[in-house]
N, C-alpha and C positions, 0 to 999 in steps of 0.2 A: 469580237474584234481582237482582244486577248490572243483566246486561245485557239481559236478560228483562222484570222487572216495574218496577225502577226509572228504568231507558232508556225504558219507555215511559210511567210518570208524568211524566217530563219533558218527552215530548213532548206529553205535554196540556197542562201547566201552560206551556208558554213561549208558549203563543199565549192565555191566560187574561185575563193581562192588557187587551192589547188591546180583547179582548171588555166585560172590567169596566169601562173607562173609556168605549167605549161605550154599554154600558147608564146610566151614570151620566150621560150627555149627554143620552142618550134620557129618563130620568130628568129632569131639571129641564124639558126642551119638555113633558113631560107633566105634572109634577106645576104647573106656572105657567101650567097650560091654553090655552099657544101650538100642542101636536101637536094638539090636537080642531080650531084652526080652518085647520092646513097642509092637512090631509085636508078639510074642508069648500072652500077655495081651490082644491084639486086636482082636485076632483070634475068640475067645467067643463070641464077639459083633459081628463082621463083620459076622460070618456064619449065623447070624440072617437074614442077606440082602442078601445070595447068595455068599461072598468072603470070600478071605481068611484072616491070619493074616499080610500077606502079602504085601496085598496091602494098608495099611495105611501107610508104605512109600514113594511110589509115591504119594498119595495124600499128606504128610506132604508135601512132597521138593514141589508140585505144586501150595502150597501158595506163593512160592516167583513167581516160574514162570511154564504158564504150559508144558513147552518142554523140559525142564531135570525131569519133573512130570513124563512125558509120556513115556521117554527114559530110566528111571530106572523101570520101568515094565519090562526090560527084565529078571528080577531075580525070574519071576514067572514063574514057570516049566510049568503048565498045560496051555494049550491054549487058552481054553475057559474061565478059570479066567483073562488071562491075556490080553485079548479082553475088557471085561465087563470092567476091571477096566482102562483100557484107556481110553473106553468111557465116562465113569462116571465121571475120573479125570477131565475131561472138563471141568464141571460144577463147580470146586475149585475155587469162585469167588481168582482169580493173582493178581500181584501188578497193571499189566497192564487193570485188572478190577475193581480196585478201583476206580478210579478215577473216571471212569464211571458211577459208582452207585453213588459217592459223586455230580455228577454234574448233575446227573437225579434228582436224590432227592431235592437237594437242587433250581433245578428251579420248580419243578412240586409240591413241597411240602414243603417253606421256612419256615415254621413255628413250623413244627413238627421233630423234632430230631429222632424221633423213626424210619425212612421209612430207611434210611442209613443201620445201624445196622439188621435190619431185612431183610433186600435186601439180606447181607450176610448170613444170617444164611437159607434162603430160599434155596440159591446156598449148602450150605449144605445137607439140608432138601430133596434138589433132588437129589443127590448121593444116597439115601437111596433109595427112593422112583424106581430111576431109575434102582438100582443094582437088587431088588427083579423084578420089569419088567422084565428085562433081563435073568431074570434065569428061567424064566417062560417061556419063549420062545424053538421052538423045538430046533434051530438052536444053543444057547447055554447055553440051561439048561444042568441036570444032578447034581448028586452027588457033593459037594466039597470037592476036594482032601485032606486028611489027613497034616496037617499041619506037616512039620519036618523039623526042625532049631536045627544046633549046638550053645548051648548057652556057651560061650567064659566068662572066670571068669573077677568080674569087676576089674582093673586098673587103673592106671594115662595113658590120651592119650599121644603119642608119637608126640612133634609137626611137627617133619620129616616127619612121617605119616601123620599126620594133610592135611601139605600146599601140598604136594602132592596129597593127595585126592582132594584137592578143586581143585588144578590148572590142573589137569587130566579132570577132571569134567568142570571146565570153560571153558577150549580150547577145547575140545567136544562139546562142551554148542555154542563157537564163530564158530567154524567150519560149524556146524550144521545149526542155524540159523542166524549167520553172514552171509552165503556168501548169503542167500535168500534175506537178507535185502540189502546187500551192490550192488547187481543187480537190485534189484527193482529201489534202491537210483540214478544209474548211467540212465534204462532208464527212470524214471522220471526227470532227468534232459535232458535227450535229445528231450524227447518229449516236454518239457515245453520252451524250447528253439526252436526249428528249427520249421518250417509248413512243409505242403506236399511238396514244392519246393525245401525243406533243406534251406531256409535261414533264418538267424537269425532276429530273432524277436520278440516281447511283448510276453508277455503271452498270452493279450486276441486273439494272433492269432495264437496262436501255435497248435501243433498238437492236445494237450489234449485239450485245450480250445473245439476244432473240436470234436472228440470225447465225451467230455461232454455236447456239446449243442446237439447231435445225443442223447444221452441217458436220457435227461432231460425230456421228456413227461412222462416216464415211473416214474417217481419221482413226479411229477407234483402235484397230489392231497399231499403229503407230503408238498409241498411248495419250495421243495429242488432246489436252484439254480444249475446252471452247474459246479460250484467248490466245492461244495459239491458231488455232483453226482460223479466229476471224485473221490473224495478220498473213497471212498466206492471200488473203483475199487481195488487198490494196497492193500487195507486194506481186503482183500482176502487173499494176500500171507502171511503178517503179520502187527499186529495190530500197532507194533511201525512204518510202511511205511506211 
């Protein structure tokens, strides 16, 4: 229960936050009728690539994270934009990709401040790059559909509105990708605890221990030990496992 179910409600909950004050920003652009006319603004640029005005929505919210990025693409009517731009949002270097580039950078290149910064803006650079590919293809090019949004006169947001929107949006957000993490959380504890026999035991004999020394040839030229090897595995379902 410990280290099983409640280790992994915390790891949902420690990045919730985030999410929530997200939504809450995202929240007053929308509720003061300024997101209907960024996407309207957008529209101009983005058909340069293939998309619509549309999708710099999802890609705005898939800076903080990218699964409510990719969950607010439902509000793109046509199919094949709203394909392209799931894809593409991938590439939004996340909060959960920061870090990443901060600690590539910073061991492969300690001296030079500029490789960080431009890591991001590459992750950019490919959304563009990637959108026009994508449109060029049979499967889903074609025409982009006429952009048509009600644009809502601007106001003071309502913060009833507001915390509503965020906390609709967060518990969608935990739902969604809570329960993937808090399963993965429960059998990584079982596996790191019991061997093939079920009995309790260290780590270096547990079931994962076993399965990562099976998978460590295949890592080998990397250098990658067997506790490396196994976290590659979970970090398939999701990057925070």
């Amino acid at each position: 229960i410990l280290d099983g179910i409640i280790a992994g409600v915390g790891a949902v909950l420690g990045f919730v936050p985030q999410i929530f004050v997200l939504f809450i920003c995202l929240g007053i652009l929308e509720d003061s009728g300024y997101m209907s006319r960024v996407a309207f603004v957008m529209d101009r640029i983005f058909r340069r690539f293939g998309l619509s005005g549309k999708s710099f929505i999802p890609m705005l919210i898939a800076t903080g994270c990218g699964i409510p990025g990719v969950m607010a693409s439902r509000t793109i009517e046509n199919e094949r934009d709203r394909r392209i731009t799931i894809m593409v949002t991938t590439f939004m270097p996340c909060s959960a990709k920061l870090p990443i580039i901060a600690l590539v950078a910073g061991s492969l290149f300690p001296n030079n401040s500029l490789i960080a910064p431009s890591a991001y803006f590459v992750g950019i650079f490919t959304i563009v790059i990637s959108g026009i590919m994508l449109k060029k293809t049979k499967l889903l090019g074609g025409s982009v559909t006429p952009f048509i949004m009600e644009l809502p006169n601007y106001h003071m947001p309502k913060w009833s509105n507001v915390l509503r929107y965020a906390l609709d949006k967060g518990l969608s957000f935990i739902k969604r990708a809570g329960t993937i993490i808090l399963a993965m959380t429960i059998v990584l504890w079982f596996l790191t605890t019991f061997n093939f026999r079920l009995q309790v035991v260290d780590t270096e004999q547990s079931i994962l221990a076993g399965i990562g020394r099976v998978i460590m040839p295949i890592f080998a030229p990397l250098g990658f030990n067997w506790q490396i090897c196994i976290a590659l595995i979970p970090a398939m379902a999701a990057r925070e496992v």
